[in-house]
C-alpha positions in Angstrom: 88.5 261.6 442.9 87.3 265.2 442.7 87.6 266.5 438.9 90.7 269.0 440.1 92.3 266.0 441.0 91.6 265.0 438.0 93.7 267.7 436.3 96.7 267.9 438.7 99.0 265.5 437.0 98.4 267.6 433.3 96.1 267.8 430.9 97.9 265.7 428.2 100.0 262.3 428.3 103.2 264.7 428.0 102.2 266.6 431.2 102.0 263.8 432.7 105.2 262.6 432.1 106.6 265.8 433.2 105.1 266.1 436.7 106.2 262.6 436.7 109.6 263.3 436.2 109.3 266.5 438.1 109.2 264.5 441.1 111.6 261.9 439.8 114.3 264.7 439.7 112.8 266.0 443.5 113.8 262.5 444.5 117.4 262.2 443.1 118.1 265.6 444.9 117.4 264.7 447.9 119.4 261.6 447.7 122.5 263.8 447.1 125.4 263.0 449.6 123.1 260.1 451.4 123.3 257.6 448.3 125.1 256.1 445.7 122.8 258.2 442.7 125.5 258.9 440.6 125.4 262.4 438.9 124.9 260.6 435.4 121.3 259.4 436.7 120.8 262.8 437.7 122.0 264.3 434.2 119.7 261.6 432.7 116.2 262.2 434.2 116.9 266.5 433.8 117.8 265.8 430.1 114.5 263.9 430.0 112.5 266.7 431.7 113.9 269.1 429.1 113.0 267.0 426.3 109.1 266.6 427.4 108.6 270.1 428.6 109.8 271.9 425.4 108.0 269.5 423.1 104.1 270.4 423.0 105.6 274.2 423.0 107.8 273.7 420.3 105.0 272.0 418.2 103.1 275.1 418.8 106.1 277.5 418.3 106.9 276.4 414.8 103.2 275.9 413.4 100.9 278.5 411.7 99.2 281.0 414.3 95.8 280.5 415.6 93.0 283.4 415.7 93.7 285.8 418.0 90.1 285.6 419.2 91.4 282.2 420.3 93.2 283.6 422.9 90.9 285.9 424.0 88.3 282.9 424.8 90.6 281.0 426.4 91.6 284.1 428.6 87.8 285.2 429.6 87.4 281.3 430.0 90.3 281.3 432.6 89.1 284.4 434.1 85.6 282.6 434.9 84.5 281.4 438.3 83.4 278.2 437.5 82.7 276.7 441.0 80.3 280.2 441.5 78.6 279.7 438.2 77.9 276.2 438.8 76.6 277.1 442.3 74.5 279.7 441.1 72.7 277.1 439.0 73.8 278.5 435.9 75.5 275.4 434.7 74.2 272.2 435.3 77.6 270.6 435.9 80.9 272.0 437.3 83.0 272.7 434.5 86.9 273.3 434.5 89.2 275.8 432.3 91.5 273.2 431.3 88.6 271.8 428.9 89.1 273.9 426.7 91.2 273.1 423.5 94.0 275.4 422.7 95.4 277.3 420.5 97.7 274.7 418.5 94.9 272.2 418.9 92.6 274.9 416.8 95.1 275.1 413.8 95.1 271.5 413.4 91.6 271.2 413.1 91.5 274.4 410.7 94.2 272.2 408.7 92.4 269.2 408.3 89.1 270.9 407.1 90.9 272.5 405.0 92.5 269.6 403.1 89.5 267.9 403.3 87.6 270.9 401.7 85.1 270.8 404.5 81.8 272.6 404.0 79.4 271.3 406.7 81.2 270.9 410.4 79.4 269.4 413.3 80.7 269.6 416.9 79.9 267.7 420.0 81.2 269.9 423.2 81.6 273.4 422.5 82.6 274.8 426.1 84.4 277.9 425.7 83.6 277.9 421.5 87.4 278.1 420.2 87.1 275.5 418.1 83.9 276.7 417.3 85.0 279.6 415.8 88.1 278.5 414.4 86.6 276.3 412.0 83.6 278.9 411.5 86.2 281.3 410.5 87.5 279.1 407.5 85.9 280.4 404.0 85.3 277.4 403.0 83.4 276.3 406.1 79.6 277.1 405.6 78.4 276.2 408.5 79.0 274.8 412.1 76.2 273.2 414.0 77.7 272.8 417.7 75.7 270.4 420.2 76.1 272.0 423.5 74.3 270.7 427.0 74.8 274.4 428.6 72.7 277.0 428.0 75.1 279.0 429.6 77.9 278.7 427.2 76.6 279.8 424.1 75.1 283.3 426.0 79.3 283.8 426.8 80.4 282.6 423.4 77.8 283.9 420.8 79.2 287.7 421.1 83.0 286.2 420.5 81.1 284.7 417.3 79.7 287.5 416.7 83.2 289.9 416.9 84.5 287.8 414.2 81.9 288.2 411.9 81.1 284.2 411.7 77.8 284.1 414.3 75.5 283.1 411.4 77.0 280.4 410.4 76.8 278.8 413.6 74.1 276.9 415.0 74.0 276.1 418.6 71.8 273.0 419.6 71.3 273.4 423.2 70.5 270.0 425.2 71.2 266.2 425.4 73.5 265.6 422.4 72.1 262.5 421.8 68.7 263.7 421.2 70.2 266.7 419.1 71.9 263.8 417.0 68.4 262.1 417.0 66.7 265.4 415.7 69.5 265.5 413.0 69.2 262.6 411.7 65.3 263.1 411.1 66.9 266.2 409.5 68.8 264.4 407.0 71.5 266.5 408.0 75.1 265.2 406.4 78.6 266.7 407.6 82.1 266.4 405.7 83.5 266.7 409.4 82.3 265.9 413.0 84.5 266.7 416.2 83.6 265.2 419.2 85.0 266.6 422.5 82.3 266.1 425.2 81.7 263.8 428.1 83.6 260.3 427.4 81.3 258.0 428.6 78.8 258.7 425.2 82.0 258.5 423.0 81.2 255.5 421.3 77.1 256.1 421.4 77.9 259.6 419.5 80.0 257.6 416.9 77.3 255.3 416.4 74.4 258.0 415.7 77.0 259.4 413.6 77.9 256.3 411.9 75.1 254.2 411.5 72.7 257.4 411.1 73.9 258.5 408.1 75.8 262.1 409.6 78.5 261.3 408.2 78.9 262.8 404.8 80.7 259.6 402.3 83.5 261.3 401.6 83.5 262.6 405.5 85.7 262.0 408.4 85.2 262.1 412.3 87.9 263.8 414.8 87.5 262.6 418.7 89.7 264.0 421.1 91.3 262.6 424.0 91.6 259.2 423.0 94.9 259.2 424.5 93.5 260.5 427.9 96.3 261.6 429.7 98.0 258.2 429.2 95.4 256.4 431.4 94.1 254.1 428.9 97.6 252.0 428.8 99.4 253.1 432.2 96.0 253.5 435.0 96.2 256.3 437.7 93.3 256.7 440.5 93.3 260.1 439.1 92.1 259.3 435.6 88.5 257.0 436.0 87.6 257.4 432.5 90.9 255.3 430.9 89.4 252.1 430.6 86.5 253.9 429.0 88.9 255.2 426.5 90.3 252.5 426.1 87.1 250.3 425.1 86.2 253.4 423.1 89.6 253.0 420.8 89.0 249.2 420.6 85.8 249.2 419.6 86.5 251.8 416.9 89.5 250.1 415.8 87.4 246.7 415.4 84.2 248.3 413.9 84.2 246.9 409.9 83.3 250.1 408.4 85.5 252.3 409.4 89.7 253.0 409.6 91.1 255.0 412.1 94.8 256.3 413.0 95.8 258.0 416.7 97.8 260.5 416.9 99.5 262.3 419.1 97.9 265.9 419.2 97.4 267.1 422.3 95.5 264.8 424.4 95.4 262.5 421.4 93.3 262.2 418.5 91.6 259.8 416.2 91.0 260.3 412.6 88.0 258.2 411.5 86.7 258.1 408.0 84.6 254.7 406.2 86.6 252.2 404.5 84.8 252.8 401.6 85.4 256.8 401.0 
């Protein structure tokens, strides 16, 4: 299944459900006048669509504004030929505009470093750099050390960081991730918050390193995104491979002794992780 594919259905479990009923109310119509569908049925599935496809708008709608510069990332990012650039051998995989976080996914994450007084940030993925420089932009952020695989990427992003006056304060580590975790953990480095938004399969080796390397600051907590993967890890679709990777992911995170965890529904899904003991 080609990674378009991958995308067609939406990019969170609530897209899903809406191209899902999308077709479900294609379906009733054309049963109109050749079956029994009564027009309560019909009533029933369009008062469902309504309710799924204003909800992750609404959410957005009624919570604090992102950085504008937000916006303009995810625009240039949209703009980008990705197929070309990958072609041209400037990326070493083919990447896709819909991995990028948005906008109301960047004010959560500002919101939690803020409660938790967050000083030191580490992220795993940066792709087009808007959470990057959301958090960067906090005051109370110091720094953000980003592990990136592309080289690519941080030549597109670094003059956005630069525009909002935050481009020292963040450290792009360009290569495998898990040797960049390696090196940091030789480092000593600590964080009071990690998010991890790269490529799922290394989920659970990244929370490991983090873990049991000692990355994770004591009173520190981990954010992983897409736990909730589009809804494949608990209703499988041909067009979502990486569910039941997900899914052992979540398990295994849930069932590690150290640590305590809650999902929830932002987005894609995320998990809050932070040790027991903190």
């Amino acid at each position: 299944m080609s990674a378009v594919a991958q995308y067609a259905q939406g990019h969170t479990p609530h897209d899903r459900l809406s191209y899902l009923l999308n077709r479900l109310c294609d379906e009733l119509d054309g049963y109109k006048g050749t079956s029994p569908v009564s027009a309560e049925v019909v009533s029933l599935a369009q008062q469902a669509k309504t309710v799924i496809d204003g909800y992750d708008g609404y959410l957005q709608k009624m919570s604090s504004p992102h950085p504008p510069v937000v916006d303009v990332m995810i625009e240039q990012g949209n703009k980008r030929d990705w197929d070309k650039i990958y072609y041209e051998g400037k990326t070493k995989f083919k990447l896709l505009p819909e991995m990028t976080a948005g906008g109301y996914e960047a004010v959560v994450l500002q919101h939690l470093a803020k409660l938790a007084k967050a000083k030191s940030v580490l992220e795993i993925g940066m792709f087009t750099g808007t959470t990057t420089v959301s958090l960067a932009m906090l005051p109370t952020v110091l720094k953000v050390v980003t592990l990136e695989l592309e080289e690519y990427l941080e030549r597109t992003n670094r003059p956005f960081f630069e525009q909002s006056g935050v481009s020292g304060k963040i450290d792009v580590r360009i290569g495998d991730a898990l040797t960049s975790l390696d090196r940091l953990i030789e480092e000593k480095a600590s964080f009071d918050m990690v998010f991890i938004d790269a490529d799922k399969g290394n989920y659970l080796n990244y929370f490991h390193k983090i873990v049991d390397g000692g990355l994770l600051a004591r009173d520190g907590f981990m954010v992983v995104d897409n736990v909730a993967y589009k809804a494949a890890p608990w209703a499988p679709d041909p067009c979502y491979n990486t569910g039941p990777v997900l899914d052992a992911f979540n398990a295994a995170v849930r069932d590690h002794p150290d640590v305590e965890v809650v999902m929830l529904p932002v987005e894609d899904g995320i998990s809050l992780i932070r040790r027991k003991d903190s």
